[in-house]
C-alpha positions, 0 to 999 in steps of 0.5 A: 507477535511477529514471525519472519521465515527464510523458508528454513529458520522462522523468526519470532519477534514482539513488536508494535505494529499498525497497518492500515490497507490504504488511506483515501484523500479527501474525495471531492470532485472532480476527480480522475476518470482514468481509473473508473474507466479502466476498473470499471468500464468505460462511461461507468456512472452512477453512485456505486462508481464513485471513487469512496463507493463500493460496488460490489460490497466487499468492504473496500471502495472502488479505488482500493480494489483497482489500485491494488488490482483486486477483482470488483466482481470477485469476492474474496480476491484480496487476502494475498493483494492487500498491503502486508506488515513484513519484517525483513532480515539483513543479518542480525538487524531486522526491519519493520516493512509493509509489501504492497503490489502496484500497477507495473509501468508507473513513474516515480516512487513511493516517497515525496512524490508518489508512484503514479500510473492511470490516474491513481498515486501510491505513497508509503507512510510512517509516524512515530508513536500515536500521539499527534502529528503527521504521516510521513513520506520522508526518504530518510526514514524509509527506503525500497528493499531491492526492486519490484517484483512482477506477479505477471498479471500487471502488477508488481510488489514491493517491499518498503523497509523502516531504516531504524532496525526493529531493536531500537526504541523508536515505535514506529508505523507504516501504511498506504495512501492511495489519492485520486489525480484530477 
C-alpha cells in the first residue's frame, strides 16, 4: 500500500512495488580513485576503502553512502538520503516514481548515459514484470518530474516518474545503478 499526500488530502493506493537502494556494477579494478579520495581521504587504502567494502558496517558499501552522500563515520545518516519509492499525482492520473539525491554540479541525466560527477555515474532503471529480461534506462519509459532540487548541503533530489500512469496493467519496477568510472 501506498500513500501519496499534498500536505492537505492523502492518497492511498495498492500497487506492486520493488525499490532496491542502488545496484553496483560488477567491482573489477582498476577503478576510479576520485570518489574514495573525496569519501574517504585522500591516499585512503586498505580493504575496508575498497569500492564493495564497508567501512564503517552500516550495511552499505563505500561507494553507495558517498554517491548518496550518506556520512561514512555517522550511523544512521541514511533513512531520508536512500532512494525512495514515490507516487506522483498529475491530476487524476498517478505515477510510479523513485526520488534519489545526487551530487550537485554533474552532467548528463539519469537515462542512457548516466549522471555523472567525481568518478561515480547515476541511472535510474525500470523492467516490466520479474520474469526474464533486463534493466532498462530507456527515455521513453521514464522522464525527470520538474528540476532537481538542492538540499543546500551539495546534494540535490530528483524525482524520476514511469510515463505508463499506475491504472494501467502494465507491473512495472524501478531502482538505482550506481557504477564506478575507470
Amino acid at each position: 500500500r501506498v500513500a501519496a499526500s499534498d500536505g492537505v488530502v492523502t492518497t492511498f493506493g495498492e500497487v506492486d512495488v520493488m525499490v532496491s537502494g542502488a545496484v553496483l556494477n560488477p567491482l573489477v579494478p582498476p577503478y576510479g580513485q576520485e570518489w574514495k579520495d573525496r569519501a574517504l581521504g585522500v591516499g585512503a587504502s586498505g580493504p575496508d576503502t575498497e569500492p564493495a567494502a564497508d567501512f564503517n558496517n552500516d550495511g552499505r558499501s563505500n561507494v553507495i553512502d558517498f554517491a548518496f552522500q550518506i556520512e561514512t563515520m555517522t550511523a544512521g545518516d541514511a533513512a531520508e538520503k536512500l532512494p525512495a519509492a514515490h507516487i506522483h499525482t498529475i491530476g487524476e492520473d498517478s505515477y510510479f516514481a523513485i526520488q534519489l539525491r545526487r551530487i550537485e554540479g554533474g552532467s548528463g541525466d539519469l537515462s542512457d548515459n548516466g549522471y555523472e560527477i567525481y568518478g561515480i555515474r547515476y541511472f535510474v532503471e525500470c523492467r516490466t514484470g520479474l520474469g526474464s529480461g533486463g534493466w532498462a534506462t530507456d527515455p521513453l519509459d521514464m522522464e525527470i518530474v520538474g528540476t532537481p532540487v538542492s538540499n543546500g548541503d551539495g546534494t540535490e533530489t530528483v524525482t524520476v516518474r514511469l510515463k505508463d500512469s499506475m491504472d494501467s496493467d502494465a507491473q512495472e519496477f524501478m531502482r538505482v545503478r550506481v557504477e564506478i568510472l575507470p
